[in-house]
VOTIMI-671948 format. One line per 10 residues: number of its first residue (from 1); their letters; for each residue x negated, y, z negated of C-alpha. Coordinates in nm, 2 decimals. Layout:
# residues N
NUM) a) X Y Z ~ ...
//
This chain:
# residues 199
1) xxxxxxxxxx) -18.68 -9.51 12.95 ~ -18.35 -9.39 12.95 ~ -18.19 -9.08 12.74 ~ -17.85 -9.10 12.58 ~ -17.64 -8.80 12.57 ~ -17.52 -8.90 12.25 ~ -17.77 -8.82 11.95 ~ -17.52 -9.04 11.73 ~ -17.65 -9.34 11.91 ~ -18.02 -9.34 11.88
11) xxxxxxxxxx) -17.96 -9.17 11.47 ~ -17.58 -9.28 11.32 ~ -17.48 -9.11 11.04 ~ -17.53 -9.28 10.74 ~ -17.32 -9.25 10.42 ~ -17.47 -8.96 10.12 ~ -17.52 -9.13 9.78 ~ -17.18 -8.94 9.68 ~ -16.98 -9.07 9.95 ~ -17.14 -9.47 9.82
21) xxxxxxxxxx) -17.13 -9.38 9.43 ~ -16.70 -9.25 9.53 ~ -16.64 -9.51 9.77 ~ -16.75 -9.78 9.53 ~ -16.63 -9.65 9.16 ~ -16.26 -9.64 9.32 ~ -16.28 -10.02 9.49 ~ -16.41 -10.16 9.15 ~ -16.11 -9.92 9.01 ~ -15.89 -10.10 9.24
31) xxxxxxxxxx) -15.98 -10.40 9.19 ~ -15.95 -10.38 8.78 ~ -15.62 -10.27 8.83 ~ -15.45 -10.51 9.08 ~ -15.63 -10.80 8.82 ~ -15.47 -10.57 8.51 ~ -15.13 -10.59 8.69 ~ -15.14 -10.93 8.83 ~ -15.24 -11.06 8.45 ~ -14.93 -10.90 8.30
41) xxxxxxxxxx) -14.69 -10.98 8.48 ~ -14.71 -11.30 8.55 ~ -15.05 -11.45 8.33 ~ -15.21 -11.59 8.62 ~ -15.56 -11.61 8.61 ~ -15.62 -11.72 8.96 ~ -15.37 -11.50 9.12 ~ -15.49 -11.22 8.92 ~ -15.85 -11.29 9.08 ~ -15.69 -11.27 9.41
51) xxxxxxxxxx) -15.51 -10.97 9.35 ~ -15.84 -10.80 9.24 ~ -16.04 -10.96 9.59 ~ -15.73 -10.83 9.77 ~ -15.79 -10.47 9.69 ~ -16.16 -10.54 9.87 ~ -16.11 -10.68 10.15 ~ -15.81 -10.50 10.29 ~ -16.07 -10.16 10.29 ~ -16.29 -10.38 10.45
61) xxxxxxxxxx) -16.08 -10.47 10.70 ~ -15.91 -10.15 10.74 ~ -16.30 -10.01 10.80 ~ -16.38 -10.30 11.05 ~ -16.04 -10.24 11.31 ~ -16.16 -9.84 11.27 ~ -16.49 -10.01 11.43 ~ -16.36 -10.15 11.73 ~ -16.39 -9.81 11.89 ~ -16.79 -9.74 11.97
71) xxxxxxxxxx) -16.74 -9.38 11.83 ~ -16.66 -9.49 11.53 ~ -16.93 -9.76 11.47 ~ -17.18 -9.64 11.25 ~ -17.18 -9.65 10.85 ~ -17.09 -9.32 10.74 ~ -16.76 -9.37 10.91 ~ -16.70 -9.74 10.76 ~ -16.68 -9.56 10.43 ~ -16.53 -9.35 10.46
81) xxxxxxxxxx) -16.24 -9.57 10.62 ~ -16.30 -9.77 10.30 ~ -16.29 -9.51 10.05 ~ -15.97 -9.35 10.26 ~ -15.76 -9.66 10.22 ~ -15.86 -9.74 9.90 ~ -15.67 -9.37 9.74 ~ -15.43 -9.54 9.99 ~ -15.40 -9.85 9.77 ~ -15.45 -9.68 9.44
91) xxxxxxxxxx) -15.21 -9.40 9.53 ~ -14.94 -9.67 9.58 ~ -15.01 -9.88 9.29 ~ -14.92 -9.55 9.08 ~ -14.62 -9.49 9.27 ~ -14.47 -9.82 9.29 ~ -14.16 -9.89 9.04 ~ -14.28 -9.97 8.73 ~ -13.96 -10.22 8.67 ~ -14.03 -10.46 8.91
101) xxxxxxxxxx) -13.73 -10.75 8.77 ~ -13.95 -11.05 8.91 ~ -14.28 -10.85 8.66 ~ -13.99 -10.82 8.39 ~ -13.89 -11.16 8.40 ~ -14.26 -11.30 8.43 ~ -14.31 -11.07 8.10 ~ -14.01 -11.27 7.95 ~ -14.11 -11.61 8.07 ~ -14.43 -11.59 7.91
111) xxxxxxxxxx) -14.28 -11.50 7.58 ~ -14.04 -11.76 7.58 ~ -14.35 -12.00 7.66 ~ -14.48 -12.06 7.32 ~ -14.53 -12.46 7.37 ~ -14.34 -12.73 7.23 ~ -14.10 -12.71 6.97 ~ -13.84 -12.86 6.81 ~ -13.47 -12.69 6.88 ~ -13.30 -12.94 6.65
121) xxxxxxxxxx) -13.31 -13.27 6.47 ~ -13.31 -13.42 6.87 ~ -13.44 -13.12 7.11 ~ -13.73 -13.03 7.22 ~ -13.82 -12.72 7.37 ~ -14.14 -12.81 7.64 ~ -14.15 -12.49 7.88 ~ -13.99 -12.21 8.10 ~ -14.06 -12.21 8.48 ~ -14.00 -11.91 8.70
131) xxxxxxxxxx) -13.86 -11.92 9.03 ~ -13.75 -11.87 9.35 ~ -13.68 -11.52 9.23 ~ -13.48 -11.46 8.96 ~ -13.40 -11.77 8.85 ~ -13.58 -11.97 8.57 ~ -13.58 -12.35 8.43 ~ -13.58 -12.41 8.09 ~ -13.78 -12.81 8.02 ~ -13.61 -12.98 7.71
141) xxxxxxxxxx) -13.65 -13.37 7.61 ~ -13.43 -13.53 7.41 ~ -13.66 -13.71 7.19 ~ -13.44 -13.98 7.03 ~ -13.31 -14.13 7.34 ~ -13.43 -14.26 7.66 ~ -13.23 -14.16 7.97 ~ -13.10 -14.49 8.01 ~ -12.94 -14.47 7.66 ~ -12.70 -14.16 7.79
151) xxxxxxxxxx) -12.41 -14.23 8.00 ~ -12.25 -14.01 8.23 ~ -11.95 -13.99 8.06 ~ -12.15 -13.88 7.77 ~ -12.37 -13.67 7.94 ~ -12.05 -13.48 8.11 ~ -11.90 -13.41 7.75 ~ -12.20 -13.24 7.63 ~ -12.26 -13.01 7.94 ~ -11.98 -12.79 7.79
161) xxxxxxxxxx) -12.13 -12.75 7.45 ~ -12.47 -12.70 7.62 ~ -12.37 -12.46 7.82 ~ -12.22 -12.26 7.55 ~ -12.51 -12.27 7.35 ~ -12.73 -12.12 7.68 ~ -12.50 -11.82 7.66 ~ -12.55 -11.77 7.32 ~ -12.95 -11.87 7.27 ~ -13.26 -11.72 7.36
171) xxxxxxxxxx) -13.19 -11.73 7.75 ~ -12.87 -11.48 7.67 ~ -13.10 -11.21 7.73 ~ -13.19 -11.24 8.11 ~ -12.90 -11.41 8.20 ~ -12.69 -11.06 8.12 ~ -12.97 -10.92 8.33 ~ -12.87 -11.12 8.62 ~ -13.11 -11.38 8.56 ~ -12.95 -11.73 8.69
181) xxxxxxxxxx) -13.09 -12.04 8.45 ~ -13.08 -12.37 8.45 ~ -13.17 -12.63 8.14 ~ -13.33 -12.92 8.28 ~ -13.28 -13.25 7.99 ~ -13.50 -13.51 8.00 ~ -13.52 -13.81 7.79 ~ -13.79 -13.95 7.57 ~ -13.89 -14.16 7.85 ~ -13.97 -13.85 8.08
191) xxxxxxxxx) -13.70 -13.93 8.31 ~ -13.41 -13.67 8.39 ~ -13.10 -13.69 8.22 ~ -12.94 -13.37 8.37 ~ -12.91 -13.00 8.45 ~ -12.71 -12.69 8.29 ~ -12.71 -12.40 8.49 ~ -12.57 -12.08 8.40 ~ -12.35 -12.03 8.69
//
């Protein structure tokens, strides 16, 4: 039988309730707030879910690397590598700029998304996309016509007007915030007609 010289072999330290109760109040904090955040900026159910698993498994992770090094296997240490990065993550969370233009502009594109609507006797409001960055698309149907029905030569007189009317609607707002935009038309038959963009 051979005798280690190392007692934290044979006996590793294991984590005190304190250190388990801590370590795993602050990842279930964590994880509420990254799905808090995630949810109100953008509205996301399944990214918020991922955001909240994120703010898990990067402790975990974190903890596992720590344990490559024998010294540093044993429990008591893995928590404390958890509950270290975890004030980590929560620390930055509280720092981080709270306006974030892409979370402003997910806020804004979720208020403009009410559902369908009528605009006017022939325009219908459908939905707002976000993205790449800040830029959004703005769904309209003309619901009188198919897109057959509208020639380019009509189509190229109206862009004018349209456009005019984008600066002065409900998009005003984030395009003076640097927000580029772009109507998309489609007509009744759900085929494109054309696309207004703001600059």
């Amino acid at each position: 039988m051979s005798l280690s010289l190392d007692p934290t072999i044979e006996n590793p330290p294991k984590p005190g309730p304190f250190l388990l109760a801590g370590t795993t109040s602050l990842v279930l904090l964590n994880m509420w707030l990254g799905f808090a955040r995630e949810m109100r900026s953008t509205g996301n159910i399944s990214g918020a879910i991922g955001s909240a698993v994120a703010q898990m498994v990067i402790p975990i992770l974190v903890a596992l690397l720590f344990s490559l090094s024998a010294r540093l296997r044993n429990a008591r240490f893995r928590t404390k590598a958890v509950l270290w990065t975890s004030v980590l993550i929560l620390l930055t969370g509280i720092a981080a700029p709270k306006n974030d233009p892409e979370a402003q502009l997910a806020a804004d594109v979720k208020k403009m998304n009410t559902g369908p609507r009528m605009v006017d006797a022939v325009t219908r409001f459908d939905r707002v996309g976000q993205g790449p960055g800040m830029h959004i698309t703005v769904y309209e149907t003309i619901v009188t016509k198919n897109a057959s029905e509208i020639s380019k030569e009509v189509w190229q007189s109206a862009v004018p007007k349209l456009k005019q009317q984008m600066l002065a609607g409900p998009t005003a707002k984030v395009i003076n915030a640097g927000v580029s935009v772009t109507y998309r038309y489609f007509g009744k038959d759900g085929v494109l007609i054309g696309d207004v963009a703001s600059n």
